[in-house]
KOLTI-435036 format. One record per atom (N, C-alpha, C, CB): residue in one letter; x, y negated, z. Coordinates in pm, whole numbers, plus 50000, padded with zeros to 5 digits. Atoms other than C-alpha are relative to their C-alpha. Glycine has a CB too. Layout:
% KOLTI-435036
AXYZ ...
END
This chain:
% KOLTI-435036
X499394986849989 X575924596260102 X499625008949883 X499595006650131 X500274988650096 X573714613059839 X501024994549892 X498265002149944 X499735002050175 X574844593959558 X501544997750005 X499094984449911 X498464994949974 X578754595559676 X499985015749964 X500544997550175 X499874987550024 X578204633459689 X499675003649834 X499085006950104 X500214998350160 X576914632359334 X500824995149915 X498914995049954 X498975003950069 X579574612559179 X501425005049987 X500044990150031 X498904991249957 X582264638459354 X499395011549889 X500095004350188 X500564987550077 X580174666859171 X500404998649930 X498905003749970 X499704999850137 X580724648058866 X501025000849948 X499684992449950 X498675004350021 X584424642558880 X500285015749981 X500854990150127 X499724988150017 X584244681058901 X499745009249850 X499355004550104 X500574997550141 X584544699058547 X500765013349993 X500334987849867 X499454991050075 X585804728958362 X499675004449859 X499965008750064 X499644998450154 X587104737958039 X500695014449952 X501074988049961 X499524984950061 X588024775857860 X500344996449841 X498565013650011 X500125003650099 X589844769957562 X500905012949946 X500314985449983 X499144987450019 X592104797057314 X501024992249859 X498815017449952 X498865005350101 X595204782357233 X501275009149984 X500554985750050 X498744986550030 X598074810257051 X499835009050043 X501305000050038 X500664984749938 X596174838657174 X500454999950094 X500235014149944 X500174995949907 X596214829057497 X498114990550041 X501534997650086 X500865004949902 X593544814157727 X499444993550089 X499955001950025 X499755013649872 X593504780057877 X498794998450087 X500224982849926 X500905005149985 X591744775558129 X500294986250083 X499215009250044 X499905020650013 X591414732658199 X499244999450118 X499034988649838 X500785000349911 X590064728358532 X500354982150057 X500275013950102 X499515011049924 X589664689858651 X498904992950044 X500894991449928 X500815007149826 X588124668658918 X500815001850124 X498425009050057 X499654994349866 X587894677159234 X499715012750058 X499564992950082 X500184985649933 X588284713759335 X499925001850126 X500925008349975 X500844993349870 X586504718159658 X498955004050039 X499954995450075 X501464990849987 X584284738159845 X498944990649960 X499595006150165 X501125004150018 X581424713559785 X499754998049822 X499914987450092 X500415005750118 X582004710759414 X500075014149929 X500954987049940 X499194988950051 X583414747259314 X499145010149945 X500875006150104 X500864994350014 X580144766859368 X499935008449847 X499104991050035 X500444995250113 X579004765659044 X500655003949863 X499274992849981 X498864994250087 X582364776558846 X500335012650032 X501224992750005 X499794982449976 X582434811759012 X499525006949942 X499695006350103 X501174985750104 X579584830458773 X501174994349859 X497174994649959 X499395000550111 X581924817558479 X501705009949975 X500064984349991 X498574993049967 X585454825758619 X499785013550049 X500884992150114 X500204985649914 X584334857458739 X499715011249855 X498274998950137 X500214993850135 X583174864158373 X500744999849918 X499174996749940 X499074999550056 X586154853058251 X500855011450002 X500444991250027 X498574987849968 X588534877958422 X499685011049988 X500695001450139 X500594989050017 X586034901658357 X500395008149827 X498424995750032 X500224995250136 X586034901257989 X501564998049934 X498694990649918 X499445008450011 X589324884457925 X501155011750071 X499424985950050 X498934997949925 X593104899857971 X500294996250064 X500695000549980 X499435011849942 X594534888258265 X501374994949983 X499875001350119 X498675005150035 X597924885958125 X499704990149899 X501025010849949 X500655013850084 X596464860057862 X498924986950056 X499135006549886 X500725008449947 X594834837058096 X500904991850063 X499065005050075 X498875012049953 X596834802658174 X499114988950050 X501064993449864 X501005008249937 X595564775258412 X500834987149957 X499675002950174 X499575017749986 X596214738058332 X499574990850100 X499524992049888 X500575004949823 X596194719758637 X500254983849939 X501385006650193 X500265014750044 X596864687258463 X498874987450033 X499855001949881 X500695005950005 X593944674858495 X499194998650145 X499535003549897 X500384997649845 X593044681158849 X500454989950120 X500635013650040 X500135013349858 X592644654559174 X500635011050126 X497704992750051 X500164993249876 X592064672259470 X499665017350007 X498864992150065 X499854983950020 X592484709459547 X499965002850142 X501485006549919 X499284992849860 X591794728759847 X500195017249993 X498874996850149 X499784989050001 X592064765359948 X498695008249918 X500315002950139 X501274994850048 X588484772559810 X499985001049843 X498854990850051 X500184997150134 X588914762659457 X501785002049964 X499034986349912 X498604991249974 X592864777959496 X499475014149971 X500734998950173 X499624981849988 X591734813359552 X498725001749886 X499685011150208 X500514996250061 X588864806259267 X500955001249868 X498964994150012 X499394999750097 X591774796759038 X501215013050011 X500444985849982 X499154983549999 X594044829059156 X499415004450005 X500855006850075 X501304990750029 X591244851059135 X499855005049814 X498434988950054 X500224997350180 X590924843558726 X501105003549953 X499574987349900 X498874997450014 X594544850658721 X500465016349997 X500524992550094 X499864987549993 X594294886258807 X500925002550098 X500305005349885 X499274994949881 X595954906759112 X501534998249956 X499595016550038 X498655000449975 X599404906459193 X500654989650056 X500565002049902 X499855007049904 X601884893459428 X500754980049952 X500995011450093 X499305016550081 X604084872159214 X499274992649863 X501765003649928 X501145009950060 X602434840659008 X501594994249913 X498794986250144 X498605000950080 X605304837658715 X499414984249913 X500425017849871 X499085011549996 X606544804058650 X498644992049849 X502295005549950 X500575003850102 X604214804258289 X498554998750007 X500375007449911 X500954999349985 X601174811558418 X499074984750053 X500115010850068 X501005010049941 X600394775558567 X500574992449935 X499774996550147 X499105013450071 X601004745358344 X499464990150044 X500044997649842 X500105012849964 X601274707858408 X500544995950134 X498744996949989 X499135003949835 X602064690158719 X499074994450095 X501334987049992 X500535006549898 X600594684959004 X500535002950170 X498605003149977 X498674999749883 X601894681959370 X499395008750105 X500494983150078 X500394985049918 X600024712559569 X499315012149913 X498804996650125 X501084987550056 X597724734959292 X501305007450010 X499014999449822 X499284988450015 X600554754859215 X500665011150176 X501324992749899 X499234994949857 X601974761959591 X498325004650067 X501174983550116 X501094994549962 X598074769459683 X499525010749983 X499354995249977 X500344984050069 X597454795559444 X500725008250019 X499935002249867 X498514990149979 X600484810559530 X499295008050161 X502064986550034 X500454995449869 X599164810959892 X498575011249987 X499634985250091 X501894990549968 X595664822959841 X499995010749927 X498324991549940 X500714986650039 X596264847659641 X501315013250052 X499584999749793 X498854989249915 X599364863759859 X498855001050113 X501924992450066 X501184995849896 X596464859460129 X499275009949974 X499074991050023 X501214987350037 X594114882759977 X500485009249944 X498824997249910 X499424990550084 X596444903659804 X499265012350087 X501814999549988 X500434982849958 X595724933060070 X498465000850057 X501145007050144 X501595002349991 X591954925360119 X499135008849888 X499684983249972 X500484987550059 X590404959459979 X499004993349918 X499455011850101 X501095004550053 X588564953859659 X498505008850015 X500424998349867 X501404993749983 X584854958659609 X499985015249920 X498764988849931 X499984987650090 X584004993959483 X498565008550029 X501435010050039 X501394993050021 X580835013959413 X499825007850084 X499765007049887 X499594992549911 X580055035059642 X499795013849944 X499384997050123 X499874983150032 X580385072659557 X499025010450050 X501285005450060 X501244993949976 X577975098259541 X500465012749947 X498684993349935 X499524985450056 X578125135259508 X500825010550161 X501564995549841 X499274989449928 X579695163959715 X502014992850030 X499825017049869 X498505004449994 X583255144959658 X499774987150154 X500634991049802 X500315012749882 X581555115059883 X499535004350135 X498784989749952 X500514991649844 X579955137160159 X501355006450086 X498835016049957 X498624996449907 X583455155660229 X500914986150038 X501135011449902 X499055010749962 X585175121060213 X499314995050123 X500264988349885 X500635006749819 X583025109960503 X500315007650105 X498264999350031 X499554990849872 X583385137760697 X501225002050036 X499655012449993 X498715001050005 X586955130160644 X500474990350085 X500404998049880 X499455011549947 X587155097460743 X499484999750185 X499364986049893 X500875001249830 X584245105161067 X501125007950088 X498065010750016 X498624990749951 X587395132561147 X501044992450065 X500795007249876 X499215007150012 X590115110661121 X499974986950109 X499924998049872 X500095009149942 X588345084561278 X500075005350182 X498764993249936 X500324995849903 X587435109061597 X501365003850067 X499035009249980 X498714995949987 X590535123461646 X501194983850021 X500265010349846 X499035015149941 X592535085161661 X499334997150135 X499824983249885 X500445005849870 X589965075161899 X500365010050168 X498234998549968 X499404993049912 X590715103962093 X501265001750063 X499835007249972 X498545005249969 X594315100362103 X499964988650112 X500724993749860 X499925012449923 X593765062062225 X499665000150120 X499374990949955 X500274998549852 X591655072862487 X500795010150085 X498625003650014 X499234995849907 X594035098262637 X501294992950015 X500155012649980 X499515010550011 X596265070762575 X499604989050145 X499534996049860 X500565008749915 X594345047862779 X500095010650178 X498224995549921 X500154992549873 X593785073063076 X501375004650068 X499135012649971 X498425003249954 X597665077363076 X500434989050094 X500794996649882 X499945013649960 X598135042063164 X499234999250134 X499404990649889 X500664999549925 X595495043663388 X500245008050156 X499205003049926 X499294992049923 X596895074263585 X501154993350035 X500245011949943 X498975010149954 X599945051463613 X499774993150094 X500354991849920 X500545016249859 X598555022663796 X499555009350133 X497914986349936 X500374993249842 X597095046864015 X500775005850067 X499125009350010 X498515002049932 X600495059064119 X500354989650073 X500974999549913 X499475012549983 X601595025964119 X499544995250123 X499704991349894 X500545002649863 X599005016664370 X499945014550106 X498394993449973 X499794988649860 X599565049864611 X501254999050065 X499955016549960 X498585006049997 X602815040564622 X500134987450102 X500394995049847 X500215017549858 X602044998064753 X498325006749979 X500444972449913 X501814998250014 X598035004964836 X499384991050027 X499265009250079 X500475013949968 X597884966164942 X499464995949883 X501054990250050 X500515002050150 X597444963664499 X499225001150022 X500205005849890 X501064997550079 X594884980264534 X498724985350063 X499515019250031 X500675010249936 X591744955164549 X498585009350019 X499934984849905 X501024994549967 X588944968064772 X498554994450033 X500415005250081 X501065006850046 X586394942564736 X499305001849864 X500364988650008 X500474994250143 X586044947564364 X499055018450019 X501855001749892 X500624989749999 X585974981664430 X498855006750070 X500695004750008 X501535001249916 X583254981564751 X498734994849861 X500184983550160 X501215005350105 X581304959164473 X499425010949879 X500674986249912 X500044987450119 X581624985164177 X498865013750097 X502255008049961 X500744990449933 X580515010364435 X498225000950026 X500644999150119 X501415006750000 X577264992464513 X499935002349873 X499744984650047 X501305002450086 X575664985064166 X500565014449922 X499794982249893 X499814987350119 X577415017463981 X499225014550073 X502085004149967 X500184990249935 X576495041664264 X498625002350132 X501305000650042 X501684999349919 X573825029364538 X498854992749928 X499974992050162 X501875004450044 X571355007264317 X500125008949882 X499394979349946 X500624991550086 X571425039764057 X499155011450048 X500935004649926 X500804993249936 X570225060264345 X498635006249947 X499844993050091 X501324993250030 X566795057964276 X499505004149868 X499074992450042 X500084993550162 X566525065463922 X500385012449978 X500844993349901 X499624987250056 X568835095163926 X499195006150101 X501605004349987 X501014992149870 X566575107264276 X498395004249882 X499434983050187 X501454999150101 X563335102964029 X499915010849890 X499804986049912 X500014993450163 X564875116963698 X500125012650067 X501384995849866 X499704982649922 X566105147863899 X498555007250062 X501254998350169 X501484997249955 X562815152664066 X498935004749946 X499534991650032 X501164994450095 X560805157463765 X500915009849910 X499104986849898 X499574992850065 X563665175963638 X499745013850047 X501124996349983 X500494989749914 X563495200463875 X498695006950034 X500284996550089 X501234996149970 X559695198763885 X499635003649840 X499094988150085 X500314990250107 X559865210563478 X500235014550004 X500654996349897 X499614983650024 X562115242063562 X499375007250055 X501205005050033 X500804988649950 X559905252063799 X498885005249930 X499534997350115 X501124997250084 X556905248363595 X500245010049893 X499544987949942 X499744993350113 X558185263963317 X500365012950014 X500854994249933 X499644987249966 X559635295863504 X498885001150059 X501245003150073 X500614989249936 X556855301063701 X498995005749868 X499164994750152 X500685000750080 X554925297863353 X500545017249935 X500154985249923 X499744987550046 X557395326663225 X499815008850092 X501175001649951 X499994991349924 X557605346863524 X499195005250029 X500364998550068 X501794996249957 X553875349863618 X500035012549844 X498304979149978 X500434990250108 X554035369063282 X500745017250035 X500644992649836 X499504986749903 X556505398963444 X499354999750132 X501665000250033 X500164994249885 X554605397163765 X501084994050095 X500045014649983 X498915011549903 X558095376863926 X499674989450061 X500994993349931 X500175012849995 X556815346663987 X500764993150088 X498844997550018 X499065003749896 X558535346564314 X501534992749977 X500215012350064 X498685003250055 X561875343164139 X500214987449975 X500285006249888 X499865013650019 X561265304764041 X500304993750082 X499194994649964 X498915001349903 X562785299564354 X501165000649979 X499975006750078 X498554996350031 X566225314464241 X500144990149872 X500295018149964 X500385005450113 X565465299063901 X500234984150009 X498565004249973 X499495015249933 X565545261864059 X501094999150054 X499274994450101 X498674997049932 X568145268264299 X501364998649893 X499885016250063 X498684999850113 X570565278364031 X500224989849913 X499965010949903 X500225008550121 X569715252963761 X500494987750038 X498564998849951 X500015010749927 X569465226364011 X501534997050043 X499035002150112 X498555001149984 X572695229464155 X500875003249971 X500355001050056 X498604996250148 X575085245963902 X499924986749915 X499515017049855 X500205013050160 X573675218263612 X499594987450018 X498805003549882 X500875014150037 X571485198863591 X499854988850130 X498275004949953 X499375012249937 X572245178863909 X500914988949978 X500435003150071 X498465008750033 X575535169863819 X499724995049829 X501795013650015 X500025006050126 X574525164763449 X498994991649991 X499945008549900 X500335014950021 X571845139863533 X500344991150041 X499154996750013 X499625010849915 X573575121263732 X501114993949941 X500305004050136 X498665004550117 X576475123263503 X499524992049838 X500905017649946 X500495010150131 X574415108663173 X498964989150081 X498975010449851 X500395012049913 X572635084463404 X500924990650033 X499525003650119 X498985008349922 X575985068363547 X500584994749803 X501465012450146 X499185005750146 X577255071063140 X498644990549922 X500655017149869 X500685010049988 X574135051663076 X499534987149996 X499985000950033 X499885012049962 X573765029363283 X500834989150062 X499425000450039 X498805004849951 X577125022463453 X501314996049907 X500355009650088 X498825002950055 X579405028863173 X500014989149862 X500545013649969 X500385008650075 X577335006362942 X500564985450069 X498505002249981 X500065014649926 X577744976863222 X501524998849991 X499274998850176 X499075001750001 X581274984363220 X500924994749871 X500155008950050 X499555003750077 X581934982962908 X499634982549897 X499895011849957 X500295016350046 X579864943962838 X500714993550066 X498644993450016 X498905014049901 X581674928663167 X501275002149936 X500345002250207 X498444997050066 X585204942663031 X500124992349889 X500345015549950 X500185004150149 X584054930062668 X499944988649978 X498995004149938 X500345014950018 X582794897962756 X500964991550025 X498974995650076 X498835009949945 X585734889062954 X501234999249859 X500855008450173 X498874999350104 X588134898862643 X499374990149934 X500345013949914 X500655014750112 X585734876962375 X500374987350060 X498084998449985 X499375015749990 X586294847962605 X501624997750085 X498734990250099 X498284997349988 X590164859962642 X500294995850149 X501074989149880 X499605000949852 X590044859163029 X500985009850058 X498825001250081 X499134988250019 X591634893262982 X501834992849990 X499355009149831 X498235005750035 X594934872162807 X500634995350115 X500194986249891 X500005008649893 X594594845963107 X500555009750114 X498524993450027 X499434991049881 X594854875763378 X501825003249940 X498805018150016 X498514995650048 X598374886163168 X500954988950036 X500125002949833 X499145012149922 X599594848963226 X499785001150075 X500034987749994 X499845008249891 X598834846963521 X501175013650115 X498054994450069 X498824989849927 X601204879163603 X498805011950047 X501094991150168 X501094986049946 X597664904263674 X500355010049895 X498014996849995 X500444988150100 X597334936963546 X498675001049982 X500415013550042 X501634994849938 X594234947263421 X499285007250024 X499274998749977 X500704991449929 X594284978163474 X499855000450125 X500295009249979 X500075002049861 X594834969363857 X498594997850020 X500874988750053 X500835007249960 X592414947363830 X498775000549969 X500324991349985 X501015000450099 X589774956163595 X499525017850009 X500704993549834 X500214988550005 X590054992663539 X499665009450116 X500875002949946 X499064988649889 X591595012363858 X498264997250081 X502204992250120 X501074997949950 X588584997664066 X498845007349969 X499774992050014 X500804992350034 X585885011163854 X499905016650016 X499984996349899 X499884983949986 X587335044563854 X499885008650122 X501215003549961 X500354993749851 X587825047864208 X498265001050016 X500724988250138 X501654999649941 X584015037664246 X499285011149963 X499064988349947 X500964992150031 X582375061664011 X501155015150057 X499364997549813 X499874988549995 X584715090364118 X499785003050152 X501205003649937 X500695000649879 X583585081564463 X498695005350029 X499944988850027 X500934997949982 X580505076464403 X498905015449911 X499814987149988 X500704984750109 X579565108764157 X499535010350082 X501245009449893 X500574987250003 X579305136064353 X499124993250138 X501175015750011 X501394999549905 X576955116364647 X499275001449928 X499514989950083 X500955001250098 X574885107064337 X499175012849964 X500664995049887 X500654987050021 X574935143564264 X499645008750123 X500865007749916 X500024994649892 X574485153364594 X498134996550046 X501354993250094 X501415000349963 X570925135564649 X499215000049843 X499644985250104 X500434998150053 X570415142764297 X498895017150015 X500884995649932 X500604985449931 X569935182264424 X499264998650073 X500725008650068 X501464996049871 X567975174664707 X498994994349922 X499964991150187 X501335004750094 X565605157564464 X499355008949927 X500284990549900 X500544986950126 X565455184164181 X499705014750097 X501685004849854 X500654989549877 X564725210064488 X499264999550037 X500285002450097 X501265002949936 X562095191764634 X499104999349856 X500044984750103 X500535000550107 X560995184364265 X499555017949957 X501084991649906 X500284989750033 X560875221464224 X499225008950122 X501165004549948 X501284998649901 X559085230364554 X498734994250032 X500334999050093 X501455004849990 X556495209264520 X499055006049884 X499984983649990 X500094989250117 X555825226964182 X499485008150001 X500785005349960 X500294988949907 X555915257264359 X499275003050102 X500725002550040 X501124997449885 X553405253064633 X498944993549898 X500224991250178 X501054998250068 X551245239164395 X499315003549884 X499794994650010 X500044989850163 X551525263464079 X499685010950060 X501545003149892 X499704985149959 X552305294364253 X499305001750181 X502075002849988 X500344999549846 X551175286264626 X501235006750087 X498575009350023 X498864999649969 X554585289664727 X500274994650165 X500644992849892 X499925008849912 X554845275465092 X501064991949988 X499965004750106 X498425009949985 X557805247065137 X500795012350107 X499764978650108 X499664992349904 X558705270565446 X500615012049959 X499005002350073 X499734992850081 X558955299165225 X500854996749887 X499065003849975 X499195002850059 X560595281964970 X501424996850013 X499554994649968 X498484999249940 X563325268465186 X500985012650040 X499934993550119 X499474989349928 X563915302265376 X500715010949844 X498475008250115 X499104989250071 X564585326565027 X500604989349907 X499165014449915 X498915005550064 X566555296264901 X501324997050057 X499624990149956 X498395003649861 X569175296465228 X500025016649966 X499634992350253 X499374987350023 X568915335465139 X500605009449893 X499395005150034 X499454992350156 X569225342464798 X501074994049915 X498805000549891 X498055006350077 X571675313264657 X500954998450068 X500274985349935 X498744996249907 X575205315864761 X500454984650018 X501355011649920 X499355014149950 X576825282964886 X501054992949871 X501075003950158 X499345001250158 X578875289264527 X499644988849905 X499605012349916 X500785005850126 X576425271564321 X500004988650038 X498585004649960 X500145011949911 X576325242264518 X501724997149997 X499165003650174 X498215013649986 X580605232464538 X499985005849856 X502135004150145 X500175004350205 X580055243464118 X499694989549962 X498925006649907 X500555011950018 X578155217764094 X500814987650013 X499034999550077 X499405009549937 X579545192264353 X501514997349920 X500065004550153 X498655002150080 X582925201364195 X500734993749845 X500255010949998 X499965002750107 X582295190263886 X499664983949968 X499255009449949 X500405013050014 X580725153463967 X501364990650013 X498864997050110 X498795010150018 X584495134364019 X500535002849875 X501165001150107 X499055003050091 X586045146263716 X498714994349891 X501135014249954 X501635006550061 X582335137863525 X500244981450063 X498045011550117 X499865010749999 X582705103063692 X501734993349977 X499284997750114 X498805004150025 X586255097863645 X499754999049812 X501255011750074 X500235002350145 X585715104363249 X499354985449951 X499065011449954 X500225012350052 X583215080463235 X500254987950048 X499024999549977 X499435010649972 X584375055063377 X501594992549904 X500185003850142 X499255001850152 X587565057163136 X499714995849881 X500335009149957 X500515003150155 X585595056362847 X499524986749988 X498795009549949 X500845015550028 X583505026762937 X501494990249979 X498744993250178 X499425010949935 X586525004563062 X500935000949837 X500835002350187 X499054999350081 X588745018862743 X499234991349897 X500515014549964 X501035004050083 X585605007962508 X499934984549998 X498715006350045 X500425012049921 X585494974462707 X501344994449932 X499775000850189 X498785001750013 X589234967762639 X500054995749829 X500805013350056 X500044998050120 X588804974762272 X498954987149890 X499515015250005 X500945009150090 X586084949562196 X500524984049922 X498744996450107 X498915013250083 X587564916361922 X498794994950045 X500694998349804 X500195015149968 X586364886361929 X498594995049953 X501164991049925 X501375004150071 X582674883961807 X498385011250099 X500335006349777 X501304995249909 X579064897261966 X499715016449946 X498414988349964 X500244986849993 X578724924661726 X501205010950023 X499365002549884 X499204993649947 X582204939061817 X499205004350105 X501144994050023 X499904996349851 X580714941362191 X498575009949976 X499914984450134 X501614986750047 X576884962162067 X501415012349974 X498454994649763 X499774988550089 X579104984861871 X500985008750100 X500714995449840 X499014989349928 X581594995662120 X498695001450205 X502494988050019 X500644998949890 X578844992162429 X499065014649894 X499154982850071 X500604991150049 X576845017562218 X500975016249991 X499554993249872 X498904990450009 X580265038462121 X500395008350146 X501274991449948 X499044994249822 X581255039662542 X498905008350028 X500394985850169 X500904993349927 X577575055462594 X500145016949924 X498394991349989 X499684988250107 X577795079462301 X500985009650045 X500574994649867 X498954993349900 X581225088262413 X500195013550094 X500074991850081 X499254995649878 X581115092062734 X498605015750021 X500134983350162 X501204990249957 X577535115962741 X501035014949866 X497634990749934 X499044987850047 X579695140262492 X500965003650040 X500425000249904 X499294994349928 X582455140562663 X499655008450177 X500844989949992 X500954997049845 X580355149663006 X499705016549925 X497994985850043 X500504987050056 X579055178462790 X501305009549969 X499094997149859 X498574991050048 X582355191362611 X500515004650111 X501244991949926 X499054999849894 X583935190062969 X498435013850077 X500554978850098 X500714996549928 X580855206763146 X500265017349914 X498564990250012 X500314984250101 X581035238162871 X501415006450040 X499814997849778 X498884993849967 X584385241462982 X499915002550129 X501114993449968 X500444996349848 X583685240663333 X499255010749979 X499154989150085 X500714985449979 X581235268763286 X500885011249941 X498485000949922 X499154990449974 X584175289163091 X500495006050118 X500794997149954 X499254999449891 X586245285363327 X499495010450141 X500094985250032 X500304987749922 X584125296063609 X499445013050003 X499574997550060 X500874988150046 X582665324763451 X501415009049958 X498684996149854 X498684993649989 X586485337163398 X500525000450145 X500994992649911 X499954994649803 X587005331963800 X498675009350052 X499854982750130 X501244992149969 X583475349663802 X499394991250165 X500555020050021 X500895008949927 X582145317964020 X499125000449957 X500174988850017 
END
């Protein structure tokens, strides 16, 4: 084998010669990947230094040709689509129809280029990060279109819909996140107190870190940990199972076989987390309450008894469906984002990182953008 492979090497040659002010170049053997290697630092220096309208290939002398030492011999030729009639001499019974191919193949294959530096290169990024934000945005209200469809579609027949999937979704997106968002809320709630009674003790209020939790707890930060917890950890999972199934084109398979996938794939998820959001945020509050009364009886000597009683008297029942009201369209988002993200992933591993990273990113900014509007909003109804 070695000394076959070495006798192929040898059959491999090249020649640069300058005949009538042009530029022959004599290539013969065998042009393939195993022999070609070491003719690229030459031809590369050729076309470098070298007109490419004065550069002519003689194929005369040439055996075997594949696509590898094809696109090294259109390469020294210089860009463009058409390969004129003079440019290849001699005869042989594929170089010429190869080069033709390989280098119409790569014609639109962006060349290499330096990369740019300066104030001209900083706005061009912020051009393209624009450009890029704004498509993706489109796609995804795109996607949520579609989505809103099917869900018609199934209110309409509601036998489509499939409620096993969706029972399942419900479970791991909504009851085994339970205890995490119960925990995170808990110490969330047990910072605001700390921290107000820390300010308040300084006016003499202290009492007030009662109202201070109350409000925080169930206007916000309930529904917003429960809402970057679910984008997380739910819309991450959504978007690898969705991803994985596309890489190994099970996605295509559901299309033959007559499935939708948003029926089948999407619609369930959505129902689950817009199900499951506002319980999530519901024992997220009783967490970040108790997290903030325990705080409070042992910062301030606050009783629990006392704490409960001027928190049934001082916050209004308001702050609490603010809140609540805000956890379905918070889980409806993300759940979109993941499944749209999921949808989107090609055919390779780091496609599926880059858009499982993109659906978390996403979906915790869109939770925010949407939440800032929610507080317009009710601060123009004067909720």
């Amino acid at each position: 084998m070695a000394r076959h492979a070495q006798e192929q090497e040898e059959l491999a040659g090249l020649s640069i010669e300058a005949e009538d002010g042009l530029c022959v170049v004599r290539p013969r053997g065998d042009w393939t990947v195993e022999q070609i290697g070491r003719f690229d630092r030459p031809l590369r220096k050729l076309a470098r230094d070298e007109d490419a309208a004065s550069i002519v290939i003689d194929v005369s002398a040439l055996d075997r040709l594949d696509t590898a030492g094809a696109y090294l011999l259109g390469r020294t030729l210089g860009p463009g689509r058409e390969l004129e009639e003079s440019r290849v001499r001699g005869e042989h019974r594929t170089a010429r129809r190869l080069i033709e191919e390989t280098r119409e193949a790569f014609q639109d294959c962006p060349s290499t280029q330096e990369a740019r530096r300066g104030p001209v290169a900083v706005f061009a990024s912020i051009g393209q990060a624009l450009e890029s934000f704004v498509l993706d945005a489109v796609d995804t209200f795109d996607f949520f279109g579609r989505t809103v469809a099917t869900a018609g579609r199934t209110l309409v027949q509601p036998w489509r819909l499939r409620w096993t999937a969706t029972v399942s979704v419900m479970e791991t997106a909504g009851v085994n996140a339970l205890p995490i968002v119960a925990v995170l809320a808990f110490f969330i709630g047990a910072v605001v107190a700390y921290m107000g009674a820390d300010l308040l003790q300084t006016f003499g209020v202290s009492v007030f870190t009662v109202e201070l939790v109350g409000v925080a707890v169930l206007r916000e930060f309930g529904v917003l940990i429960t809402a970057i917890m679910l984008a997380g950890r739910s819309d991450s999972a959504f978007t690898a199972s969705i991803g994985s199934m596309k890489m190994q084109q099970e996605i295509d398979a559901m299309r033959v076989l007559g499935l939708d996938p948003f029926e089948v794939l999407v619609l369930p998820r959505v129902i689950a987390c817009v199900l499951m959001a506002p319980l999530l945020t519901f024992a997220a509050m009783l967490a970040g309450l108790f997290g903030g009364m325990v705080v409070s009886w042992g910062v301030l000597d606050i009783s629990p008894n006392f704490f409960i009683d001027r928190l049934q008297s001082s916050i209004s029942w308001e702050h609490f469906f603010v809140g609540i009201s805000k956890a379905p369209v918070f889980g409806m988002i993300i759940a979109v984002i993941g499944c749209h993200q999921g949808m989107k992933v090609g055919g390779d591993v780091e496609s599926l990182g880059e858009r499982t990273t993109a659906s978390v990113v996403h979906a915790i900014f869109a939770v925010i953008v949407v939440d800032a509007l929610f507080a317009m909003l009710y601060l123009e109804l004067g909720i």
